[in-house]
Structure formats: C-alpha cells, structure tokens
PyMOL CGO cylinders between C-alpha atoms (Angstrom):
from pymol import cmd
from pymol.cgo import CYLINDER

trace = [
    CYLINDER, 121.85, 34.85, 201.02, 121.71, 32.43, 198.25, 0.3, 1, 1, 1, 1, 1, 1,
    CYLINDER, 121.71, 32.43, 198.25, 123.74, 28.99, 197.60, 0.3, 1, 1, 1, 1, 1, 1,
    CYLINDER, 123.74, 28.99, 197.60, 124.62, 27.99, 194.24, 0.3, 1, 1, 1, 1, 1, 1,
    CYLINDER, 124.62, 27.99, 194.24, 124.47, 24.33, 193.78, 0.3, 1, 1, 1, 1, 1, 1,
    CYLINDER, 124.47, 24.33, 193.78, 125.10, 23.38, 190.01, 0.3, 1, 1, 1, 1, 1, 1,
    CYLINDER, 125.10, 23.38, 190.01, 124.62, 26.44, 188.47, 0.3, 1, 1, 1, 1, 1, 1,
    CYLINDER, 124.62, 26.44, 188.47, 120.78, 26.56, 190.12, 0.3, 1, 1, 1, 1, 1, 1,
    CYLINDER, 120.78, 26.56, 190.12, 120.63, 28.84, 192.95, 0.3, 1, 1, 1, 1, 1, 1,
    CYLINDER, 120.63, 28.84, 192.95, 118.77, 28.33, 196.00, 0.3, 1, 1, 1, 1, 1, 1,
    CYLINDER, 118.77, 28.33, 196.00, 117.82, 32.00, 197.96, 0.3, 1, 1, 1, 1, 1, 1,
    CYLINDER, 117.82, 32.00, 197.96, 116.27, 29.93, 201.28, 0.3, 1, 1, 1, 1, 1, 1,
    CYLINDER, 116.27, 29.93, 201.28, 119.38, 27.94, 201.68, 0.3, 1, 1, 1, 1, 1, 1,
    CYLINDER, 119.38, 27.94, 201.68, 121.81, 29.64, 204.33, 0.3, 1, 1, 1, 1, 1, 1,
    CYLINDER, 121.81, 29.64, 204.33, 125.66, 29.34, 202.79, 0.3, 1, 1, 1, 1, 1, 1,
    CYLINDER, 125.66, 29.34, 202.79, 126.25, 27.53, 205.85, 0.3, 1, 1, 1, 1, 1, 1,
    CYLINDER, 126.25, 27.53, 205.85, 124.03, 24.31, 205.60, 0.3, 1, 1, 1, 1, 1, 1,
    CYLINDER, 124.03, 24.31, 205.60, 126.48, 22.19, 202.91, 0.3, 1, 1, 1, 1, 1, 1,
    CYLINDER, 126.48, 22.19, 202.91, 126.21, 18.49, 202.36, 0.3, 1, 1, 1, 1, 1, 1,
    CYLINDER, 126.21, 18.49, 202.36, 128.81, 18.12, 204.52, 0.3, 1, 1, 1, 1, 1, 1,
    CYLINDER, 128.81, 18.12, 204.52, 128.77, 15.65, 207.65, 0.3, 1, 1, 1, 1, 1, 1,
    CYLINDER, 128.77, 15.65, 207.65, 129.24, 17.86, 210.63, 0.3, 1, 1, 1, 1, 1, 1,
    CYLINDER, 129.24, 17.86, 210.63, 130.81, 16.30, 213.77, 0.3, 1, 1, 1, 1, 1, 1,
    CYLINDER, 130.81, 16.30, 213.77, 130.60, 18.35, 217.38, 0.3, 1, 1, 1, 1, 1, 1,
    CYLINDER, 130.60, 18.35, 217.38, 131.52, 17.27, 220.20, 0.3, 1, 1, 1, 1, 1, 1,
    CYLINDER, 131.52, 17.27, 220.20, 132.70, 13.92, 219.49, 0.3, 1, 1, 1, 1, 1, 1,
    CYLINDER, 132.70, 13.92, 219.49, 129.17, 13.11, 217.94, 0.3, 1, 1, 1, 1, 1, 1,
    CYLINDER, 129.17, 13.11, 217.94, 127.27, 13.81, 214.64, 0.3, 1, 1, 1, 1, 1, 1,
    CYLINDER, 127.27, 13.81, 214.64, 125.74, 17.20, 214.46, 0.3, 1, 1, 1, 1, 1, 1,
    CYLINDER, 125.74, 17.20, 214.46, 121.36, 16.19, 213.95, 0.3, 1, 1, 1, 1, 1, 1,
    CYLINDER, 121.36, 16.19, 213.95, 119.43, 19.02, 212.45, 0.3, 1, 1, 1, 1, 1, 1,
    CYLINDER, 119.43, 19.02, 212.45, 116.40, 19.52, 210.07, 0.3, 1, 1, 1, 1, 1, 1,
    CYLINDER, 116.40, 19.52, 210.07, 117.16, 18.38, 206.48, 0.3, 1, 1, 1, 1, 1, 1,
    CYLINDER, 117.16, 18.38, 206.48, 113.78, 19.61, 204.85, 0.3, 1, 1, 1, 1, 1, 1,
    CYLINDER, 113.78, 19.61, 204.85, 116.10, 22.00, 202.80, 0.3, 1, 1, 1, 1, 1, 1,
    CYLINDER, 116.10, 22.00, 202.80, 118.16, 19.22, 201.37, 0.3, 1, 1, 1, 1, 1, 1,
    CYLINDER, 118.16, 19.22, 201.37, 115.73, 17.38, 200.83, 0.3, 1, 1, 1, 1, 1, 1,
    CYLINDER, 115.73, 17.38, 200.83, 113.88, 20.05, 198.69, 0.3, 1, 1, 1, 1, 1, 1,
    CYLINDER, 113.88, 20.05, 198.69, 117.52, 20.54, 197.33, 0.3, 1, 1, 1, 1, 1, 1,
    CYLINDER, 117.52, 20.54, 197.33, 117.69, 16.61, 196.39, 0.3, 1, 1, 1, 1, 1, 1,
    CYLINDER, 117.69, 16.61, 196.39, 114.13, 16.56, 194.88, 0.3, 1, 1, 1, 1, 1, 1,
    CYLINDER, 114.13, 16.56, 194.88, 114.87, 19.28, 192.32, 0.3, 1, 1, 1, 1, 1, 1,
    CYLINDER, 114.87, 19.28, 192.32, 117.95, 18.28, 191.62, 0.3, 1, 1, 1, 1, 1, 1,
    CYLINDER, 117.95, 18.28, 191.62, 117.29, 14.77, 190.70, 0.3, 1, 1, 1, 1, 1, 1,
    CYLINDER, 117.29, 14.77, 190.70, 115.77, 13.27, 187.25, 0.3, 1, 1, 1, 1, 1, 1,
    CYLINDER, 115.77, 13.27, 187.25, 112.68, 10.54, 187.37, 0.3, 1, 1, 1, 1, 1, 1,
    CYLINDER, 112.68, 10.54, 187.37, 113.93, 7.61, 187.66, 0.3, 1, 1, 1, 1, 1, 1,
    CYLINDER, 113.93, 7.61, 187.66, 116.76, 8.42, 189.57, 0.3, 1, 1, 1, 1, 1, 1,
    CYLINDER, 116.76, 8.42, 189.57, 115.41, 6.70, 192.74, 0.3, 1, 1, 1, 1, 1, 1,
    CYLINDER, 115.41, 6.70, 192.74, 114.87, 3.07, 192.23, 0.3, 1, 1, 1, 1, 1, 1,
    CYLINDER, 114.87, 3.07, 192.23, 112.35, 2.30, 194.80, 0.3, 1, 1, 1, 1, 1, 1,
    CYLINDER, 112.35, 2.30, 194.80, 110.61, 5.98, 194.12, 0.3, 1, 1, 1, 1, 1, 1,
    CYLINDER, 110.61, 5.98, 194.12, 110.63, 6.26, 190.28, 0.3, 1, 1, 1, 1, 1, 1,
    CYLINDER, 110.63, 6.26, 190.28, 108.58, 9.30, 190.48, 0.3, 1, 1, 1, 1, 1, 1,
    CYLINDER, 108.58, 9.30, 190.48, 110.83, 11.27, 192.60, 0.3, 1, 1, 1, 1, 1, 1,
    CYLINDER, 110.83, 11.27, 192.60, 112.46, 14.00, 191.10, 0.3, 1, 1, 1, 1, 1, 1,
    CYLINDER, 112.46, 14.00, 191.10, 111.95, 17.13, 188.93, 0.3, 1, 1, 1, 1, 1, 1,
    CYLINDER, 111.95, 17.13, 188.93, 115.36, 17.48, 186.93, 0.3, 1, 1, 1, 1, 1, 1,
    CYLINDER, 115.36, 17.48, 186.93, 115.82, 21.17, 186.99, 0.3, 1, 1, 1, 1, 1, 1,
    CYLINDER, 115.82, 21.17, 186.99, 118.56, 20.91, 184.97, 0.3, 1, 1, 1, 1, 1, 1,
    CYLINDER, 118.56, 20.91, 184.97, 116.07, 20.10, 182.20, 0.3, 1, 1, 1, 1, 1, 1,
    CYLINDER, 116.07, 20.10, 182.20, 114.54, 23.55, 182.49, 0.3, 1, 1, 1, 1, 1, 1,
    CYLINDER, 114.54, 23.55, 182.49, 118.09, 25.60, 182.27, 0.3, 1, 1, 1, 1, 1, 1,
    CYLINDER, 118.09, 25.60, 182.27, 118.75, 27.12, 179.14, 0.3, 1, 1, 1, 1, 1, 1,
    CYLINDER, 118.75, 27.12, 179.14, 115.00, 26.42, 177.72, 0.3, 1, 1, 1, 1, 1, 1,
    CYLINDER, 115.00, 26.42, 177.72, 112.16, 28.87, 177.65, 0.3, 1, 1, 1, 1, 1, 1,
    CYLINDER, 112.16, 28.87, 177.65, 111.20, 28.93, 180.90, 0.3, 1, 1, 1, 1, 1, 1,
    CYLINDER, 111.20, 28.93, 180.90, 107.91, 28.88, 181.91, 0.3, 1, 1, 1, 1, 1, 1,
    CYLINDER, 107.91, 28.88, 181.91, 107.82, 29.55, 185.41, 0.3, 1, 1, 1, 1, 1, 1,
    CYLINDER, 107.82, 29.55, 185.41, 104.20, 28.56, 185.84, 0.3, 1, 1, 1, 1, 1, 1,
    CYLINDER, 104.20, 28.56, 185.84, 104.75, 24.79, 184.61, 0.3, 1, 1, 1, 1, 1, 1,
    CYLINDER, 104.75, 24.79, 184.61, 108.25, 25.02, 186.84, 0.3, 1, 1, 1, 1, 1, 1,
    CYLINDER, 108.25, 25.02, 186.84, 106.03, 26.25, 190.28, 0.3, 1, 1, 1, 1, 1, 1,
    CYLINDER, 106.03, 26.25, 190.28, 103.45, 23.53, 189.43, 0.3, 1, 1, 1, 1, 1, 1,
    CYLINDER, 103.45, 23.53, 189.43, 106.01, 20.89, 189.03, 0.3, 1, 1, 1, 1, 1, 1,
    CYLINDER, 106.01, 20.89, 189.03, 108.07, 21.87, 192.00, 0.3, 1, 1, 1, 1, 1, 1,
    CYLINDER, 108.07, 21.87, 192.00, 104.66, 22.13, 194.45, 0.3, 1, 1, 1, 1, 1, 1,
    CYLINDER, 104.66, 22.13, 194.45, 103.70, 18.94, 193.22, 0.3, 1, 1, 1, 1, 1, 1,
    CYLINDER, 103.70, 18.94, 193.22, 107.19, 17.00, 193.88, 0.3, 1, 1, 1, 1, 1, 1,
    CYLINDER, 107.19, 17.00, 193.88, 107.07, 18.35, 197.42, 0.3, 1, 1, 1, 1, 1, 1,
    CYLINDER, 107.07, 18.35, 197.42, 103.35, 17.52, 198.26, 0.3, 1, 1, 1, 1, 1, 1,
    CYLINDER, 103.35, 17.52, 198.26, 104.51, 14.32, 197.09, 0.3, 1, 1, 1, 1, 1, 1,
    CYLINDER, 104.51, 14.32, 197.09, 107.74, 14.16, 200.08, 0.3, 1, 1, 1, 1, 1, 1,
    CYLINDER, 107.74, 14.16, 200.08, 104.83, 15.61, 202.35, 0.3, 1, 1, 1, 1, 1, 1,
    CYLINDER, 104.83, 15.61, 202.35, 105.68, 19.19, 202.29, 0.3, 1, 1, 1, 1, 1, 1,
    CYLINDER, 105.68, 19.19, 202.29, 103.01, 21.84, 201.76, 0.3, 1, 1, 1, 1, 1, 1,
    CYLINDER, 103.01, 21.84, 201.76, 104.43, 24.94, 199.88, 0.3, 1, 1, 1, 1, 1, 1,
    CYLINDER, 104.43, 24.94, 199.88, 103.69, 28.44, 201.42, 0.3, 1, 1, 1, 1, 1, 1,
    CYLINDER, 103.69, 28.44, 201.42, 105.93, 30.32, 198.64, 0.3, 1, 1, 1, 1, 1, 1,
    CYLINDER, 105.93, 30.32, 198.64, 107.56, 29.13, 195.20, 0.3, 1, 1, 1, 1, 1, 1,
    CYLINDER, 107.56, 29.13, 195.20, 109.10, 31.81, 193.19, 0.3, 1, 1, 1, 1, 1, 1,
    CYLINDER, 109.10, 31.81, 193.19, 110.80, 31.69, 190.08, 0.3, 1, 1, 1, 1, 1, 1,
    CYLINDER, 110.80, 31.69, 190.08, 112.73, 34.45, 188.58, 0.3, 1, 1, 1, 1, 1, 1,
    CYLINDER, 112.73, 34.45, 188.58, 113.86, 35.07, 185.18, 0.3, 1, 1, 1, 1, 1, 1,
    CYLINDER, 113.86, 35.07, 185.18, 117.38, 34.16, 185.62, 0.3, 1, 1, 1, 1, 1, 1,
    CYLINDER, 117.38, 34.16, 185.62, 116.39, 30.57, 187.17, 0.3, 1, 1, 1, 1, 1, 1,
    CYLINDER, 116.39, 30.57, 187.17, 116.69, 31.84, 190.88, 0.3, 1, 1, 1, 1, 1, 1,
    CYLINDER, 116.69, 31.84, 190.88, 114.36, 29.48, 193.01, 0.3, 1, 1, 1, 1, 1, 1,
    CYLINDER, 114.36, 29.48, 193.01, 113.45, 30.61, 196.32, 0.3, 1, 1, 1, 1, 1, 1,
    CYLINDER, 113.45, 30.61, 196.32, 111.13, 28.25, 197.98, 0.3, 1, 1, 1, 1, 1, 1,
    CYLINDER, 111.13, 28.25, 197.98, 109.14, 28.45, 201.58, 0.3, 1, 1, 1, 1, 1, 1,
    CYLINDER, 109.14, 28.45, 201.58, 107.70, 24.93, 202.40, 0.3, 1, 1, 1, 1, 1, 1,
    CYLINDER, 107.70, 24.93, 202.40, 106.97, 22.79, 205.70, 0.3, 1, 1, 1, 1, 1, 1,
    CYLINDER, 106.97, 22.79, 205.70, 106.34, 19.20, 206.55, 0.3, 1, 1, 1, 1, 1, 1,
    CYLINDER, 106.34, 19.20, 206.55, 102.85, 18.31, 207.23, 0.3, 1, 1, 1, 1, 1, 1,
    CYLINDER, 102.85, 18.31, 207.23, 102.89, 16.48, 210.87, 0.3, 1, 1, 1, 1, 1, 1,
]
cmd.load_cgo(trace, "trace")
C-alpha cells in the first residue's frame, strides 16, 4: 500500500499512519514515528531546520530532473545515518516511487 504525500509516494507507509493527532481513550494515542520522521527528512530542504542546518534532502528537488537513483539512495542513506537510522533497503523506481526499510540504532 503506498501513501502519496506531495506528489512523492511512500510504498512502506501504511494509508493509515497520517500526520494526524490521534486521541483514544481520553488520551493521546503514542506510537513509533521512525516513518515520519523518514517522511520529514526527505521532505524537507537544508536549511529548513534552524538548529540542524544539515537536515534534510529536498526531494522535491529531484522531481521532474533526470533522476539518478544512485546519487538519490546515497543521499537518502546518508540523511538517515545522520537521524541514527541504519538503512536495510532503499529503492528507487523510475517513476520517483521510494520505498525505504530502515531502523534506529539503540
């Protein structure tokens, strides 16, 4: 199942985990945000993040020029190992369809 978030698509996001605060029970809904995170990194520009300048890929940068999807899997692994996540999978397709596997390092 894939998630389109700003005309990028994301295959290892389930539809069901949005941005949206989730309440249950009377209380907020806690569960692991390692996909929006990896959602947020790609999404944002350097720069974006004052007190991380360094954060952020931009992948909007990539759309619509010739992709290399080398330089993109390089850049992506890279930003993660960054945010402390090691990747197991990165795979780019020809029609810009990310599908990432990654974990936190403990």
């Amino acid at each position: 199942m894939a998630l389109i978030v700003e005309d990028i698509i994301f295959e290892s996001i389930p539809n069901t985990q949005k941005e949206a605060l989730q309440i249950s029970g009377g209380d907020f809904v806690v569960k692991a945000s390692d996909q929006m995170h990896i959602q947020h990194i790609l999404r944002a520009s350097e720069g974006q993040y004052y007190q991380h300048p360094f954060v952020g890929l931009g992948v909007r940068d990539f759309q619509g020029a010739t992709l290399n999807p080398q330089r993109l899997k390089q850049e992506i692994k890279t930003q993660l190992k960054a945010d402390n996540l090691i990747t197991k999978v990165i795979q780019v397709s020809p029609e810009f369809v990310i599908n990432i596997d990654a974990e936190r390092l403990k």
